[in-house]
mmCIF file of the N, C-alpha and C atoms, coordinates in Angstrom:
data_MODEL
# 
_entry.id   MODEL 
# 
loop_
_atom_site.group_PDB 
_atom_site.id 
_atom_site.type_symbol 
_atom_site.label_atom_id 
_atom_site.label_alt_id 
_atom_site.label_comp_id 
_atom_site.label_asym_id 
_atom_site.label_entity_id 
_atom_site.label_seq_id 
_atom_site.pdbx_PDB_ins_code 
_atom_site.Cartn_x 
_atom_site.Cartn_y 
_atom_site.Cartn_z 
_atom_site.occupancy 
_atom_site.B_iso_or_equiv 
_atom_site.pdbx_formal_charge 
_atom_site.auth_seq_id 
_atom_site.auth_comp_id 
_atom_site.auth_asym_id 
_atom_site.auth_atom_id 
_atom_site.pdbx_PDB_model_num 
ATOM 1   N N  . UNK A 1 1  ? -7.327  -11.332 21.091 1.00 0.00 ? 1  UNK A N  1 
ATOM 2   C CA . UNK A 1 1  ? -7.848  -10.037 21.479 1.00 0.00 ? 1  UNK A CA 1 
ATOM 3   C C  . UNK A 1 1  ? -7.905  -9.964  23.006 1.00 0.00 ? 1  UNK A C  1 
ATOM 4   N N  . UNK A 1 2  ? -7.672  -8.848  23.604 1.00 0.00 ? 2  UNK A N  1 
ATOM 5   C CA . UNK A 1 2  ? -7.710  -8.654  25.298 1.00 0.00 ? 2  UNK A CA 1 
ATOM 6   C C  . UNK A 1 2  ? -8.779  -7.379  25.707 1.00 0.00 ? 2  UNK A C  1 
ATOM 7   N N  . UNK A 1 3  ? -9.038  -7.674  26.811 1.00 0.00 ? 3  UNK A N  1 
ATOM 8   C CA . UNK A 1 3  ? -10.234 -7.175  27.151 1.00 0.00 ? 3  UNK A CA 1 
ATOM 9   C C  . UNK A 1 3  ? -8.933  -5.506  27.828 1.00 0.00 ? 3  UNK A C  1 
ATOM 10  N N  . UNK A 1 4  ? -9.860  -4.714  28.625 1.00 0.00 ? 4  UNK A N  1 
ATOM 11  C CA . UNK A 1 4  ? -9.282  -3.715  29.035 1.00 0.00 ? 4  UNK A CA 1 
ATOM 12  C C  . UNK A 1 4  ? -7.747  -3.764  29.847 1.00 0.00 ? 4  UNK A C  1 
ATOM 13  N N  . UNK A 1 5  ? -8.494  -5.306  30.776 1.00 0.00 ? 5  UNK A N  1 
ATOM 14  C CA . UNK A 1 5  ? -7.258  -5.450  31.611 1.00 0.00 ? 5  UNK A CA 1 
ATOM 15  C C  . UNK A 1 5  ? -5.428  -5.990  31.203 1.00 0.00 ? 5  UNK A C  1 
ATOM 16  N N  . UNK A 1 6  ? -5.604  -6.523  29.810 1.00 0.00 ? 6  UNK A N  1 
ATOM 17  C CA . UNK A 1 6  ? -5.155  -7.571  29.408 1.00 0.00 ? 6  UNK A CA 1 
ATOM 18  C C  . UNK A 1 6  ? -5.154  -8.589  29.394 1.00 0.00 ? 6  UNK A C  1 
ATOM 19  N N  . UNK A 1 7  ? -6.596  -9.068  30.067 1.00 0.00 ? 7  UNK A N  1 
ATOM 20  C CA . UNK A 1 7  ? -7.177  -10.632 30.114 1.00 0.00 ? 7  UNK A CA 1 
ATOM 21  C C  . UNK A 1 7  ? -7.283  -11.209 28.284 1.00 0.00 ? 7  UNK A C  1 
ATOM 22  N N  . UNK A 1 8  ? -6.494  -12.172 27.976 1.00 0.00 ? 8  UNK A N  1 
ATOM 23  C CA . UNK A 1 8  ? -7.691  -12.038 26.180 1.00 0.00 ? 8  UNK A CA 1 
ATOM 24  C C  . UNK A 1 8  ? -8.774  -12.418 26.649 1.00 0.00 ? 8  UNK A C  1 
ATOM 25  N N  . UNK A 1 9  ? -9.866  -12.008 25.443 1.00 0.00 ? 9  UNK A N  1 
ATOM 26  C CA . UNK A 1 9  ? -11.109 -12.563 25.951 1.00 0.00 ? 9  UNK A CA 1 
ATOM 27  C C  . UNK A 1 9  ? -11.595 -14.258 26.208 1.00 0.00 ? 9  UNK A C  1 
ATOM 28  N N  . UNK A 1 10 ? -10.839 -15.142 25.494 1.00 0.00 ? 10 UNK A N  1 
ATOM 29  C CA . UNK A 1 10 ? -10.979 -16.050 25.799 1.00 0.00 ? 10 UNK A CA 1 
ATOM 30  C C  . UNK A 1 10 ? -10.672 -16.889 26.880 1.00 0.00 ? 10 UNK A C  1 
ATOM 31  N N  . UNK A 1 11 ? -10.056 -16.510 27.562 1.00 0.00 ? 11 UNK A N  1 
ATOM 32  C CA . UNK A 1 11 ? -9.857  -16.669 28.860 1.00 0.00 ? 11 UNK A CA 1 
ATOM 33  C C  . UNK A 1 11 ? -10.901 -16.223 29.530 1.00 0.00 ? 11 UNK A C  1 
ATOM 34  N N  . UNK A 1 12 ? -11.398 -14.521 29.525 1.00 0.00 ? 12 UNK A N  1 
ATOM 35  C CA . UNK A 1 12 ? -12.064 -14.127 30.011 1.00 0.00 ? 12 UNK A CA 1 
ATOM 36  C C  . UNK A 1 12 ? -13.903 -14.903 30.137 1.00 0.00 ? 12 UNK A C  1 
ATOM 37  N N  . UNK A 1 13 ? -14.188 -15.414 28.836 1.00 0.00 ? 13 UNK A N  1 
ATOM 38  C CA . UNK A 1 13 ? -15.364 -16.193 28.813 1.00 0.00 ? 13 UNK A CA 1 
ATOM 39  C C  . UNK A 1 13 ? -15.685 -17.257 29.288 1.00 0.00 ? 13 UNK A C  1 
ATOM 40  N N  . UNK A 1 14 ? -14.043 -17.568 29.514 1.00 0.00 ? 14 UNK A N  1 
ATOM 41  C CA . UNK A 1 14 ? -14.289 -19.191 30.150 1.00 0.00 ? 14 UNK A CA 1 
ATOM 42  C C  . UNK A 1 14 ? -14.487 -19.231 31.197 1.00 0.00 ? 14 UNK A C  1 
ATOM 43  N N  . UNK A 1 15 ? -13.538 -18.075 31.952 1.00 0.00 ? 15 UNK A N  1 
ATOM 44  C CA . UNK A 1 15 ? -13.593 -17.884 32.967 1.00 0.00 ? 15 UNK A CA 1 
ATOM 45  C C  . UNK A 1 15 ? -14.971 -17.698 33.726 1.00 0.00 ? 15 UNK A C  1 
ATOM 46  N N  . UNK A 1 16 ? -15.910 -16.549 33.073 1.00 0.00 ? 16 UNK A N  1 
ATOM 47  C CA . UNK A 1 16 ? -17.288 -16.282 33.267 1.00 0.00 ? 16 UNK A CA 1 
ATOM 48  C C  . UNK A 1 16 ? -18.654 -17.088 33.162 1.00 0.00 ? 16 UNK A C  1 
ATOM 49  N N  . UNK A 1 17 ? -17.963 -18.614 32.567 1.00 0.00 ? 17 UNK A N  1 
ATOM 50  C CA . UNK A 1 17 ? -18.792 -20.071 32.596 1.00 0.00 ? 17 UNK A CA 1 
ATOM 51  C C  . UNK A 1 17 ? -18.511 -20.766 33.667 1.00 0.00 ? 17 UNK A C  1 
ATOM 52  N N  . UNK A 1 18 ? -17.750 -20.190 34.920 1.00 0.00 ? 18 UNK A N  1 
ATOM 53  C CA . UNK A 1 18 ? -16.826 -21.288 35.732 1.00 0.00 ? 18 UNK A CA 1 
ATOM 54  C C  . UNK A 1 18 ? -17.465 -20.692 36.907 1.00 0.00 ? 18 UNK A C  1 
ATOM 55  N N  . UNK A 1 19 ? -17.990 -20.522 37.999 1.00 0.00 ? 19 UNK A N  1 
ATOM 56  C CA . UNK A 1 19 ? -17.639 -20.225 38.975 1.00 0.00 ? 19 UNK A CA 1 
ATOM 57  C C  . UNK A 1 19 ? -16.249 -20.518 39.635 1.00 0.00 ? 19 UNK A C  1 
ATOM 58  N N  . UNK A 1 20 ? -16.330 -21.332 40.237 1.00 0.00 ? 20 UNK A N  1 
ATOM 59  C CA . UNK A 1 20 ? -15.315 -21.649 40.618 1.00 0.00 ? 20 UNK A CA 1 
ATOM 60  C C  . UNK A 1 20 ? -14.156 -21.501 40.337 1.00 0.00 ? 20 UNK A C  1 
ATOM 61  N N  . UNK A 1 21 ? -13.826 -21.793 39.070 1.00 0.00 ? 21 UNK A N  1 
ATOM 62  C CA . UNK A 1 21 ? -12.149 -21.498 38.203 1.00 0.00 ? 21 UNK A CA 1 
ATOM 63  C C  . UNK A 1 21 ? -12.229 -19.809 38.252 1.00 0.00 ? 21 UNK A C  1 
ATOM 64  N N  . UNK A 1 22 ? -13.279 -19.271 38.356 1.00 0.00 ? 22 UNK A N  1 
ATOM 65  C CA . UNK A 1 22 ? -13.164 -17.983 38.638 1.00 0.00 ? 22 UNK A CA 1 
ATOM 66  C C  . UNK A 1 22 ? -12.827 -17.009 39.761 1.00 0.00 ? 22 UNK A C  1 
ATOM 67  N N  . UNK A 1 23 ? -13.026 -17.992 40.907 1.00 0.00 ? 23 UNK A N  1 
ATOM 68  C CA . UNK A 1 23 ? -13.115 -17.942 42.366 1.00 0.00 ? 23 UNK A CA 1 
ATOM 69  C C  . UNK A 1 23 ? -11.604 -18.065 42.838 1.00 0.00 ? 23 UNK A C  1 
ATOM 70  N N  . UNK A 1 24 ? -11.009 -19.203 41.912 1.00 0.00 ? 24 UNK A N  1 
ATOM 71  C CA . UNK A 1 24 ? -9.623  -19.839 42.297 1.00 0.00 ? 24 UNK A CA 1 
ATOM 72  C C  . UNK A 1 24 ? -8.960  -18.693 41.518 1.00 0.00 ? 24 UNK A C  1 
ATOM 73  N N  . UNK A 1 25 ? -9.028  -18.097 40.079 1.00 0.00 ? 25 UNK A N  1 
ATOM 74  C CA . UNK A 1 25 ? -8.489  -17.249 39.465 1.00 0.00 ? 25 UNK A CA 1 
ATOM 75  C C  . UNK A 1 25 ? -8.471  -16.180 41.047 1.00 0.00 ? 25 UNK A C  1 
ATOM 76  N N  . UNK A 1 26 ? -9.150  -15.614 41.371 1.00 0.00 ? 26 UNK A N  1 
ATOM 77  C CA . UNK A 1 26 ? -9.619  -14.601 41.988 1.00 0.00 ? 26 UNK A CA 1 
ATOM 78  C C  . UNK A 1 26 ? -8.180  -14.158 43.058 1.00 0.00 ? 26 UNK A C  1 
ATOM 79  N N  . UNK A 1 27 ? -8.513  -15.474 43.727 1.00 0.00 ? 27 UNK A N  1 
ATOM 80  C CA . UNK A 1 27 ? -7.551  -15.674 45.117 1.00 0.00 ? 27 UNK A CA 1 
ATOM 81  C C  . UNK A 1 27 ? -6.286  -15.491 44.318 1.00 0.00 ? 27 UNK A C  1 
ATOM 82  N N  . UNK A 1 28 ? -5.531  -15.723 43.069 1.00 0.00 ? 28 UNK A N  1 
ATOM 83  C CA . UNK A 1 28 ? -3.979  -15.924 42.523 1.00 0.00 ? 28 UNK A CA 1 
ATOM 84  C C  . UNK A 1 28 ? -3.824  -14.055 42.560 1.00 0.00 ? 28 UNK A C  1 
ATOM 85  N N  . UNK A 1 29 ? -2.179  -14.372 43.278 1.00 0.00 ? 29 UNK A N  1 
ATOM 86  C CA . UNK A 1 29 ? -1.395  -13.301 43.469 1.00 0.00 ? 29 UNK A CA 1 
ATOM 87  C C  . UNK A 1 29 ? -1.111  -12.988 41.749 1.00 0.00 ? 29 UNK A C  1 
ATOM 88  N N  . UNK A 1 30 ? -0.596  -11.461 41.437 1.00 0.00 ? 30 UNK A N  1 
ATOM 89  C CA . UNK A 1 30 ? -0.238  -10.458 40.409 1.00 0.00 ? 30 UNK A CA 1 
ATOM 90  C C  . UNK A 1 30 ? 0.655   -11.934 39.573 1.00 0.00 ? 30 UNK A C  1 
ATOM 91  N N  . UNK A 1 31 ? 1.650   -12.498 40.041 1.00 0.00 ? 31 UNK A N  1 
ATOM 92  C CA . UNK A 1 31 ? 2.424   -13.158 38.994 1.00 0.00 ? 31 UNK A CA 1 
ATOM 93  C C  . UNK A 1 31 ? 1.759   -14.313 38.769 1.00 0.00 ? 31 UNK A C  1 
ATOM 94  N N  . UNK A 1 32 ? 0.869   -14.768 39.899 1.00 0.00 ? 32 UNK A N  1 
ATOM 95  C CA . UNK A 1 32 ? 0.587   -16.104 39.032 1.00 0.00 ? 32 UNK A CA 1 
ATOM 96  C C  . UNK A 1 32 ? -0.674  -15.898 38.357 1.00 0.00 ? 32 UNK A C  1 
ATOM 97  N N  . UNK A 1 33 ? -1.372  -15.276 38.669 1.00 0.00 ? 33 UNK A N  1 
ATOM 98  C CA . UNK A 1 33 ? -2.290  -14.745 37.407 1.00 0.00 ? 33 UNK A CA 1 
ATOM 99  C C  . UNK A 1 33 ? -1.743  -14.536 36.052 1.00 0.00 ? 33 UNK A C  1 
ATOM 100 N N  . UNK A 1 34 ? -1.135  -13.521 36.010 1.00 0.00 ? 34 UNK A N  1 
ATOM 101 C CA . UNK A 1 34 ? 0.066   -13.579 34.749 1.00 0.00 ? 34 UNK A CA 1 
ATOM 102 C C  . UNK A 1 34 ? 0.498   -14.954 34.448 1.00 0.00 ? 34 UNK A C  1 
ATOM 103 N N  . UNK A 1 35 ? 0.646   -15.575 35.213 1.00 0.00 ? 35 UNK A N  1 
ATOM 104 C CA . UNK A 1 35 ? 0.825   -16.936 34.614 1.00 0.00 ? 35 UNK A CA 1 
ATOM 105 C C  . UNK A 1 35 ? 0.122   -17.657 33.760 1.00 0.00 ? 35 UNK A C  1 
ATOM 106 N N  . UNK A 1 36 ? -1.011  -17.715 34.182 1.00 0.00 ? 36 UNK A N  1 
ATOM 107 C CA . UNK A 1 36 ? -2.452  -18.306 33.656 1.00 0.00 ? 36 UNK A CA 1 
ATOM 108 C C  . UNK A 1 36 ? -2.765  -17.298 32.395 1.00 0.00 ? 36 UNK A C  1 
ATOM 109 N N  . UNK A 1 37 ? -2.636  -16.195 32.454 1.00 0.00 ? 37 UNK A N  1 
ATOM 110 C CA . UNK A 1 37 ? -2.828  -15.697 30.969 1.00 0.00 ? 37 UNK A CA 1 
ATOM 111 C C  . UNK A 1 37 ? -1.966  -15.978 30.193 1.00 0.00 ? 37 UNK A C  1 
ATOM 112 N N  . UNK A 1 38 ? -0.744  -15.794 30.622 1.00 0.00 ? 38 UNK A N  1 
ATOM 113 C CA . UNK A 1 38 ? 0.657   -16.052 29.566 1.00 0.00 ? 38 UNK A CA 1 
ATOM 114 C C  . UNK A 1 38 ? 0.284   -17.768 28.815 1.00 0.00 ? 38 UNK A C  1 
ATOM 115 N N  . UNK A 1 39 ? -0.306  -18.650 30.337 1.00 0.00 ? 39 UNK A N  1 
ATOM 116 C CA . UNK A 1 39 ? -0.571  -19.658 29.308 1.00 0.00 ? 39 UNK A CA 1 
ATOM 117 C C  . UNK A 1 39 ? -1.777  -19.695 28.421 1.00 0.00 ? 39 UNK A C  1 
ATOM 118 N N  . UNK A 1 40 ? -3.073  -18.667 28.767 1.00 0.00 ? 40 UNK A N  1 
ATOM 119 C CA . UNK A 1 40 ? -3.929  -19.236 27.802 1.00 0.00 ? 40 UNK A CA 1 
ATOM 120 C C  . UNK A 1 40 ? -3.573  -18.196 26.533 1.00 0.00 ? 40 UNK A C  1 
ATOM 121 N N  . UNK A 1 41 ? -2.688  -17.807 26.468 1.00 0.00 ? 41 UNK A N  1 
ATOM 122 C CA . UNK A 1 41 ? -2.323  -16.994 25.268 1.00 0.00 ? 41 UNK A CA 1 
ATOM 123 C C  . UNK A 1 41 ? -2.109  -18.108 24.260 1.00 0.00 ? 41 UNK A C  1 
ATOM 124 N N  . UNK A 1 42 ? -1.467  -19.683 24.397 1.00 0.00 ? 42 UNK A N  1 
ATOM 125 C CA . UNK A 1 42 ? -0.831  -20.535 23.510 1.00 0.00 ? 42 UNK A CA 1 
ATOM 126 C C  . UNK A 1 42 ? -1.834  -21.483 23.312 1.00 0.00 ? 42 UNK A C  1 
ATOM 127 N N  . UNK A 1 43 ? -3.297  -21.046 24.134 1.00 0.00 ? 43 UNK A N  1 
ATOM 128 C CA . UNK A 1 43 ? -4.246  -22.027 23.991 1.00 0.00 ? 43 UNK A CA 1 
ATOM 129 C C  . UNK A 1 43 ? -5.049  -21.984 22.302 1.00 0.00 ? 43 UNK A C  1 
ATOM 130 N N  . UNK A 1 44 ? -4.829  -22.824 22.076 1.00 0.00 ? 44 UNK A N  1 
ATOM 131 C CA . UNK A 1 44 ? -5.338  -22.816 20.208 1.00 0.00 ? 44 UNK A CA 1 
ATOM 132 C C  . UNK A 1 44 ? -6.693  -23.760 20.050 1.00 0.00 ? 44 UNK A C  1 
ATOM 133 N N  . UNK A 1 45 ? -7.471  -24.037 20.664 1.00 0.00 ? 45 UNK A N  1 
ATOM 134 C CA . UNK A 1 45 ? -8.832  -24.553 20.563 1.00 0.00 ? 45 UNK A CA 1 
ATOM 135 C C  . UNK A 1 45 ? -9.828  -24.720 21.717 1.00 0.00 ? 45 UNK A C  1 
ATOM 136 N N  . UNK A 1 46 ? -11.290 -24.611 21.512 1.00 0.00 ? 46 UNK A N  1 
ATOM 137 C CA . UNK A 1 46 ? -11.780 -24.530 22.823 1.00 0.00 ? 46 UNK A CA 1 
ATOM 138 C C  . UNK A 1 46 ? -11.683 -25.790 23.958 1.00 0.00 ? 46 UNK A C  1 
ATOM 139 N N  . UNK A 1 47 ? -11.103 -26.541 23.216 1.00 0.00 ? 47 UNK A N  1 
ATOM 140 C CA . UNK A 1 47 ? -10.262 -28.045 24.121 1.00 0.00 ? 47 UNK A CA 1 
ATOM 141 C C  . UNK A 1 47 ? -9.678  -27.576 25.098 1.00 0.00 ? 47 UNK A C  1 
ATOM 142 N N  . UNK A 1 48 ? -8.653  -27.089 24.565 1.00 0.00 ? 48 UNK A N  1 
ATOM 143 C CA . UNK A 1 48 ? -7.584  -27.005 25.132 1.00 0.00 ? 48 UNK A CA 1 
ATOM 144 C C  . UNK A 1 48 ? -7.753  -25.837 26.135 1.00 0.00 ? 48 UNK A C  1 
ATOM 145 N N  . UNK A 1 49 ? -8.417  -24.482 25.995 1.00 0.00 ? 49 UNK A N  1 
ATOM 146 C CA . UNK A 1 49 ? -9.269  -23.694 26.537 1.00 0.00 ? 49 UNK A CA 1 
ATOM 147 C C  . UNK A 1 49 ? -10.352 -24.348 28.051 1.00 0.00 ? 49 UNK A C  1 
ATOM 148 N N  . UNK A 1 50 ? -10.652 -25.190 27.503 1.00 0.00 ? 50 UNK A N  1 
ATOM 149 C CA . UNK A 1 50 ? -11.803 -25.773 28.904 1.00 0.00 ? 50 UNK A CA 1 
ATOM 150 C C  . UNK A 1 50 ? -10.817 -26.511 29.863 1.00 0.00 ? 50 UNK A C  1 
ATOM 151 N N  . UNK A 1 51 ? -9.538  -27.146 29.082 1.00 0.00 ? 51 UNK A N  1 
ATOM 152 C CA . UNK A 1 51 ? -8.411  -28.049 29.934 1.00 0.00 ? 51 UNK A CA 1 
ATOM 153 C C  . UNK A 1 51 ? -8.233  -27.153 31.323 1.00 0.00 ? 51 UNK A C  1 
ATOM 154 N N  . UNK A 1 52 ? -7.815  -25.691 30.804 1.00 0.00 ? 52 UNK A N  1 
ATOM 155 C CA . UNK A 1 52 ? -6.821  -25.068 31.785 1.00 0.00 ? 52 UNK A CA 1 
ATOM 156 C C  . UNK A 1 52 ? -7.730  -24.242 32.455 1.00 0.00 ? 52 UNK A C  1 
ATOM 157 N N  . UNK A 1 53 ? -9.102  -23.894 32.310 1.00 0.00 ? 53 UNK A N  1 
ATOM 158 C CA . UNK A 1 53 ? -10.019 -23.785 33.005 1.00 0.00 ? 53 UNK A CA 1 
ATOM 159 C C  . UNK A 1 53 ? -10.352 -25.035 34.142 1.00 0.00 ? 53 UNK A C  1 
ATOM 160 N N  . UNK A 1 54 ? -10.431 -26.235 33.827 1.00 0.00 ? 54 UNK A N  1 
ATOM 161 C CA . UNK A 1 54 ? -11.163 -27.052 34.800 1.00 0.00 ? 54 UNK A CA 1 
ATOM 162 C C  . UNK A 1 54 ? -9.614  -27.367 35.640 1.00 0.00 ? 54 UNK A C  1 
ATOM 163 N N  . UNK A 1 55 ? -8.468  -26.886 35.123 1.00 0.00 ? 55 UNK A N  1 
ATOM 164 C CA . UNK A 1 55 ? -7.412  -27.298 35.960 1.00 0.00 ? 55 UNK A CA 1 
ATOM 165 C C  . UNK A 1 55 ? -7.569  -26.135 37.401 1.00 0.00 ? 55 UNK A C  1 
ATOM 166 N N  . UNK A 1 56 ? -7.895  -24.744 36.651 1.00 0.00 ? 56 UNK A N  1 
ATOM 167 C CA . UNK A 1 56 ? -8.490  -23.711 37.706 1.00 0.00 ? 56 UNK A CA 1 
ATOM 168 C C  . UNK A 1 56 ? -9.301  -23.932 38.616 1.00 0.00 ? 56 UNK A C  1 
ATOM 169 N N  . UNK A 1 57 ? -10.745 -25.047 38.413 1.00 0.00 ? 57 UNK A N  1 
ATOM 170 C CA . UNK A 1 57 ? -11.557 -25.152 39.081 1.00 0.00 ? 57 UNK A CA 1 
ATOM 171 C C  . UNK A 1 57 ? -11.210 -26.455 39.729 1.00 0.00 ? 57 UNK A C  1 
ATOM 172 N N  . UNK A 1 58 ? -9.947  -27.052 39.680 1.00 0.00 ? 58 UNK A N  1 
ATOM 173 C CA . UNK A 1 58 ? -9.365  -28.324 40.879 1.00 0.00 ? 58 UNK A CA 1 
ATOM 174 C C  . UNK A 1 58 ? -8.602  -27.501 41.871 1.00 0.00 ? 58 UNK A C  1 
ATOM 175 N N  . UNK A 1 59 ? -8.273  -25.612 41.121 1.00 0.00 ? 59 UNK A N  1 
ATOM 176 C CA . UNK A 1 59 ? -7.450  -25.153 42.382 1.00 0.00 ? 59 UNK A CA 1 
ATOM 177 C C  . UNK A 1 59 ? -6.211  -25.082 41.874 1.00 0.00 ? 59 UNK A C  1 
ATOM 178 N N  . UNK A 1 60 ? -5.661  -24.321 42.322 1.00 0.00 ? 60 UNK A N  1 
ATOM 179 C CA . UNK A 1 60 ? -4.307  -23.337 42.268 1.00 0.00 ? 60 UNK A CA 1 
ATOM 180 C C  . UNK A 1 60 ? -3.139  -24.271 42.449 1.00 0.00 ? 60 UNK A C  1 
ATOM 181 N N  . UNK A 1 61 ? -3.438  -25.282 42.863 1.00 0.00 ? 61 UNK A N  1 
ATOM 182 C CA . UNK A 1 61 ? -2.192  -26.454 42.761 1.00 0.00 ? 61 UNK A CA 1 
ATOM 183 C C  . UNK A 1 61 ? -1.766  -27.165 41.573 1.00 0.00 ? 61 UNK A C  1 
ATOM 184 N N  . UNK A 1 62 ? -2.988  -26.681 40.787 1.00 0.00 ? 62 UNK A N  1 
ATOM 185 C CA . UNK A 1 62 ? -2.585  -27.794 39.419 1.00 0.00 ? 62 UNK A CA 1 
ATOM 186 C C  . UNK A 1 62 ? -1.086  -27.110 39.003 1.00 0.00 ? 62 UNK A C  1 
ATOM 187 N N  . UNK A 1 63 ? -1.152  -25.666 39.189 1.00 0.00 ? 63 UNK A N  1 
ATOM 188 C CA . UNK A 1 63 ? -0.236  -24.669 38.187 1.00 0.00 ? 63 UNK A CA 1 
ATOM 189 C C  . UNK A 1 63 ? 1.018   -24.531 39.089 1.00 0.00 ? 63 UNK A C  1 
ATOM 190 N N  . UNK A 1 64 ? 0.811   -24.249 40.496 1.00 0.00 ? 64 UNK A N  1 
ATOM 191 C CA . UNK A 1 64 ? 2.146   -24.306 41.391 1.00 0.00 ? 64 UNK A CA 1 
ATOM 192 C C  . UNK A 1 64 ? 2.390   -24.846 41.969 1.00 0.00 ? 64 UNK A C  1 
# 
């Protein structure tokens, strides 16, 4: 399910537990944002969900 923006929400919640991974989300340009959703679209458990969150909150290098 996606919120208004096309965030799904699960992204979106994790995001809203993070400062930080939220902060780093913040700063990512139009495509690599899209990036980060396109991947938590394939995310299938809250494991795997917190993975690519705390990779957010090491910073924008994990992904580019």
């Amino acid at each position: 399910m996606f919120d208004n923006n096309g965030m799904p929400q699960g992204l979106g919640a994790a995001l809203a537990r993070s400062e930080k991974a939220m902060h780093t989300f913040s700063l990512l340009n139009e495509n690599e944002k899209r990036r980060i959703i396109d991947l938590s679209r394939s995310v299938r458990s809250k494991q795997e969900m917190a993975r690519l969150v705390n990779k957010l909150e090491m910073g924008k290098n994990q992904f580019f």
